[in-house]
SEVOKE-372199 format. One record per residue (C-alpha): residue number from 0; residue in one letter; x, y, z. Coordinates in pm, whole numbers, plus 50000, padded with zeros to 5 digits. Example, Ala and Ser with C-alpha at 12.3 -4.5 7.8 and 13.67 -1.06 7.14 Angstrom:
2
[site 0; "a"; [51230; 49550; 50780]];
[site 1; "s"; [51367; 49894; 50714]];
// end
This chain:
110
[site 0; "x"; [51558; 49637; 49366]];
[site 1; "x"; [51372; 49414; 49112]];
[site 2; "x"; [51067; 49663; 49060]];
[site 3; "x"; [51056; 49598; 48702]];
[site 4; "x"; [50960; 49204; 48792]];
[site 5; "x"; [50751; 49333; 49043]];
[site 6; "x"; [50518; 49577; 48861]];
[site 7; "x"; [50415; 49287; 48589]];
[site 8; "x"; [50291; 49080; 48839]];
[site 9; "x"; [50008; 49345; 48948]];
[site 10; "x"; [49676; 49237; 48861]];
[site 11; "x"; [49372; 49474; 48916]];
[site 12; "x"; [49170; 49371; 49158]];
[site 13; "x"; [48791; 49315; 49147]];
[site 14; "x"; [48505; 49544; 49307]];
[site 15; "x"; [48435; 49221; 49519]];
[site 16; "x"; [48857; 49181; 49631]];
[site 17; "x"; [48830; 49587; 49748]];
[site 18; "x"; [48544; 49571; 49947]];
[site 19; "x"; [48730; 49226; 50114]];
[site 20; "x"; [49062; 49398; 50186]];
[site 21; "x"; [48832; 49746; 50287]];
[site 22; "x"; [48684; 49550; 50546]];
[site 23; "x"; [49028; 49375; 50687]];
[site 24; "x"; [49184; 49739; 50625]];
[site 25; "x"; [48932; 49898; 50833]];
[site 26; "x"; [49058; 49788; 51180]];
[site 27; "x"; [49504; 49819; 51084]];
[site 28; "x"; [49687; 50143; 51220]];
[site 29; "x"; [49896; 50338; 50952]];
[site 30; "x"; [50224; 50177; 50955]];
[site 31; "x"; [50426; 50451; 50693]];
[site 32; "x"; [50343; 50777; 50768]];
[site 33; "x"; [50424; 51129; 50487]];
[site 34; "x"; [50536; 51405; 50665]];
[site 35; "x"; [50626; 51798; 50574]];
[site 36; "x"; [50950; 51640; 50349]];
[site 37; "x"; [50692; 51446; 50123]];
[site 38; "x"; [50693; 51183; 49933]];
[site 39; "x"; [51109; 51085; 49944]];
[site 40; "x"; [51298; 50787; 49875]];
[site 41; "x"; [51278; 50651; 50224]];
[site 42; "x"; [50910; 50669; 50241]];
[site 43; "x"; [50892; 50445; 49900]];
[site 44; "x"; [51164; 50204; 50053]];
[site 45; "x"; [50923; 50166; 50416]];
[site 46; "x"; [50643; 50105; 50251]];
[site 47; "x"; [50803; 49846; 50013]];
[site 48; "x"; [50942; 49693; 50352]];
[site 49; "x"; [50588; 49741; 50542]];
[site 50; "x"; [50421; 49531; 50231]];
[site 51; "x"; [50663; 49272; 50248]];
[site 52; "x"; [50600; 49212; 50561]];
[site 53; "x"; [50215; 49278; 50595]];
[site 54; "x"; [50068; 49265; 50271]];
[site 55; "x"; [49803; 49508; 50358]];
[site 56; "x"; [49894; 49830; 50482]];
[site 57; "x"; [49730; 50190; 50546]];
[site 58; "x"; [49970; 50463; 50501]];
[site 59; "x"; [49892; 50843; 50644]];
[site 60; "x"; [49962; 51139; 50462]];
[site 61; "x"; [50003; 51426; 50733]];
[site 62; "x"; [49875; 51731; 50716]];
[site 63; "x"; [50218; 51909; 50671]];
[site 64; "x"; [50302; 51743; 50359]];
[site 65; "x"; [50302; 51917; 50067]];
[site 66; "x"; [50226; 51612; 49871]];
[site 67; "x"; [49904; 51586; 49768]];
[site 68; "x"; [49731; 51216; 49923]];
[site 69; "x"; [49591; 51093; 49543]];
[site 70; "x"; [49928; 51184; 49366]];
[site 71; "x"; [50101; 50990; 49668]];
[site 72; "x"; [49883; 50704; 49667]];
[site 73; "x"; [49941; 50647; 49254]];
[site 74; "x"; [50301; 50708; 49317]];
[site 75; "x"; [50361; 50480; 49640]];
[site 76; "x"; [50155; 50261; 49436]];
[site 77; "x"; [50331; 50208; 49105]];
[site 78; "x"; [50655; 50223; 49295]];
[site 79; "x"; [50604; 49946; 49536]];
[site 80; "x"; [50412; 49750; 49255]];
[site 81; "x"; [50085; 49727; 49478]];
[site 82; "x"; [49741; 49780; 49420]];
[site 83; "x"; [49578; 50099; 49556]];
[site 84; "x"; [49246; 49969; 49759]];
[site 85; "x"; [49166; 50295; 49865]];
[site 86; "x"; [49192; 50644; 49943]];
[site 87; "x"; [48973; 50799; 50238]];
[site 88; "x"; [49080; 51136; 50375]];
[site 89; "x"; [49454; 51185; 50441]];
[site 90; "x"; [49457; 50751; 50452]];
[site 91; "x"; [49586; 50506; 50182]];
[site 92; "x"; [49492; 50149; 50170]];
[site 93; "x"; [49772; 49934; 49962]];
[site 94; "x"; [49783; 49587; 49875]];
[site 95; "x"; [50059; 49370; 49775]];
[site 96; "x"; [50057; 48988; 49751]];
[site 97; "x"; [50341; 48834; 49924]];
[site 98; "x"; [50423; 48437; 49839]];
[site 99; "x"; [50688; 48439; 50050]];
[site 100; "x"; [50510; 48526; 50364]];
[site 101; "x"; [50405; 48231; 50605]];
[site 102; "x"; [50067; 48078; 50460]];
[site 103; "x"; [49893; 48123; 50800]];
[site 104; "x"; [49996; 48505; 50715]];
[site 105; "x"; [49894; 48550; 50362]];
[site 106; "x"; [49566; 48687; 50259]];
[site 107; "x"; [49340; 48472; 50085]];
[site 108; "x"; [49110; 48688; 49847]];
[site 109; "x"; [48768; 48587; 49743]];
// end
């Protein structure tokens, strides 16, 4: 993987971009889900797949996993070189900009 190109091209987002992707967030299904192993390799690989695709993802962290949902959601984060958006309950909101995707699929943030 080219994570090292990836993770320099994070910029942090604004208080204005969060509450934008919060609101388009608020209505997606968790696509990646943690279970009872944790946080494994083929978790980190889905969800780099699941942003690729999507851009903007929610990810649920179930209650058997012994992973705790803030260390997961800095961890999925800096390993998939997205931006965390947010963190409510057992749910993670992550972000990753996609220039690759089809414009009509892209999300345009204020």
């Amino acid at each position: 993987m080219e994570n090292t190109e990836e993770t320099c091209q994070i910029a942090e987002l604004s208080s204005k971009q969060k509450k934008f992707l919060k609101g388009l967030g608020h209505s997606l299904t968790p696509v990646v889900a943690v279970g009872k192993d944790g946080l494994v390799e083929k978790i980190i690989k889905a969800t780099h797949l699941e942003l690729s695709r999507h851009e903007l993802i929610k990810v649920k962290v179930g209650k058997s996993s012994p992973a705790d949902r803030h260390e997961t959601a800095a961890t999925l984060s800096s390993a998939t070189g997205s931006n965390l958006v947010q963190v409510i309950g057992k749910t993670i909101l992550l972000f990753k900009k996609n220039p690759e995707l089809e414009k009509e699929k892209r999300i345009r943030l204020p």
